[in-house]
C-alpha positions in Angstrom: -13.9 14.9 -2.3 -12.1 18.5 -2.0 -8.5 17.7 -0.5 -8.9 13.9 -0.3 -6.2 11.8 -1.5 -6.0 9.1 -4.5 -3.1 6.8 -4.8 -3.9 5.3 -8.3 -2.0 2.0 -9.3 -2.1 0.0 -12.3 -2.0 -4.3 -11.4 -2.2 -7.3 -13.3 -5.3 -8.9 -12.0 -7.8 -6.7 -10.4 -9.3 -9.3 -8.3 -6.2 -10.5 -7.0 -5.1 -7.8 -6.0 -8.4 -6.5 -4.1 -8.2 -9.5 -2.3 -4.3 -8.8 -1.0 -5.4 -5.4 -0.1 -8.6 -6.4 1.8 -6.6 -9.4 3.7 -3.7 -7.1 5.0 -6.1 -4.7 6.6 -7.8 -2.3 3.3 -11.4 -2.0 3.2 -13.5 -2.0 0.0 -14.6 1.6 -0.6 -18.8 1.0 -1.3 -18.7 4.5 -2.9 -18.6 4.9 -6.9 -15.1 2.9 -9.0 -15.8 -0.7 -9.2 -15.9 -2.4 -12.2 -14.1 -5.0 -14.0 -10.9 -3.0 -14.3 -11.4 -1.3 -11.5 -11.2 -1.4 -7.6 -11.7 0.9 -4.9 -9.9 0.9 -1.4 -9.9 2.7 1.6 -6.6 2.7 3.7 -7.3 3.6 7.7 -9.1 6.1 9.0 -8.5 9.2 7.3 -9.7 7.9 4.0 -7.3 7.7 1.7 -8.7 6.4 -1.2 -5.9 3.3 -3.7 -7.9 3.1 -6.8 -6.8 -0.6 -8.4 -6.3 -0.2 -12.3 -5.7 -3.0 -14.8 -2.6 -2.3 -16.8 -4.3 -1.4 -20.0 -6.8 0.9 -18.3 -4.1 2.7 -16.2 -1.8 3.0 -19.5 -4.9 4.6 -21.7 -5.8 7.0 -19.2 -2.2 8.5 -18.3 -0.8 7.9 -21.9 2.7 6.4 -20.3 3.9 2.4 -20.5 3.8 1.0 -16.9 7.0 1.3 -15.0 8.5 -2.5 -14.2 8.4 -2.7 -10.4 11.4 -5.6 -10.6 14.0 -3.0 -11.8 13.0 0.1 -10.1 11.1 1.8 -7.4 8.3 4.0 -9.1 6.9 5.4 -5.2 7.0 4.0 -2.1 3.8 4.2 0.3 4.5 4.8 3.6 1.4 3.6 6.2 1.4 4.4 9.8 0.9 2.3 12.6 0.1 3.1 16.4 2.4 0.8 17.7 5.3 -1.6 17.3 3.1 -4.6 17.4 1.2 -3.3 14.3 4.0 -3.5 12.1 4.7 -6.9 12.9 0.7 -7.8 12.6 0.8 -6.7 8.8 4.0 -8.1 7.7 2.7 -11.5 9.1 -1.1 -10.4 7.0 1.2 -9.2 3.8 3.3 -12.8 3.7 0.2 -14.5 4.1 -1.9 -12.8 1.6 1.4 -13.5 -1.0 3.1 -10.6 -0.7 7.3 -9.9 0.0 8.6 -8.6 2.3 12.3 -6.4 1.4 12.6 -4.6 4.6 12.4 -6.5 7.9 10.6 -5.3 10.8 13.8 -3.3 12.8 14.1 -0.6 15.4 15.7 2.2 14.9 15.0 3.6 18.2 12.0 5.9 18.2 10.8 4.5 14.6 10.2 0.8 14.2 8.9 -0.1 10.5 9.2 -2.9 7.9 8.5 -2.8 4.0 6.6 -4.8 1.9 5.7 -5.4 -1.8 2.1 -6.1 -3.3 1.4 -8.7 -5.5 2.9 -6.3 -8.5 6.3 -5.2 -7.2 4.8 -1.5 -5.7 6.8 -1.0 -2.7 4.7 -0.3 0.4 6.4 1.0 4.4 4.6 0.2 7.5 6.1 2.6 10.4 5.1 3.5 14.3 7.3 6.6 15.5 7.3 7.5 18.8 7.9 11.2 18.8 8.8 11.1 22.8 12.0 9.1 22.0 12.6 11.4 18.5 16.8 12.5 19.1 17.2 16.1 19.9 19.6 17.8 17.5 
């Protein structure tokens, strides 16, 4: 567990949202942190571990009131993809699984990305940079 990373977030409704997470592409994490106010998720292939909270758990635990995702931007996730068409494959998974989309899939030259929000306002980048078209300053 020594230098592996945990993106905790607090949601409304655990199993909605494990469902959203596993439709778009996250896998459930067979490991120890399920329960009924809890979820574990895996994100690609190096690991990286979203633990799913329910608001009153996530609140008890770090002693602060939630932030309210529809008048600010607590963190934004950025995910990477491998190529252009991968972008465009999770935007179409995201909209289809109920999410939003606030950031249209555009090119921007060597980086090509989109955004997205989860079913409870966190804000979440999908981008593929290629490195060999990165501008030379």
């Amino acid at each position: 567990m020594a230098g592996q990373i945990w993106i905790n977030l607090p949601v409304k409704d655990i199993n909605k949202s494990k469902d959203f997470f596993t439709e778009i592409g996250f896998s459930l994490n067979q490991g120890p942190g399920n329960a009924d106010d809890k979820a574990s998720l895996v994100i690609g292939d190096k690991n990286v571990i979203v633990m799913l909270f329910t608001e009153s758990t996530f609140e008890r635990f770090t002693g602060n009131d939630i932030a309210d995702t529809t008048k600010g931007t607590e963190v934004l996730f950025t995910i990477g993809a491998d190529r252009k068409e991968e972008v465009d494959e999770m935007v179409t998974k995201v909209v289809k699984a109920g999410g939003s989309i606030y950031g249209k899939p555009h090119d921007q030259g060597w980086m090509y990305g989109a955004g997205f929000a989860d079913l409870d306002g966190h804000r979440w980048n999908v981008l593929y940079m290629d490195m060999s078209k990165f501008p030379a300053e």
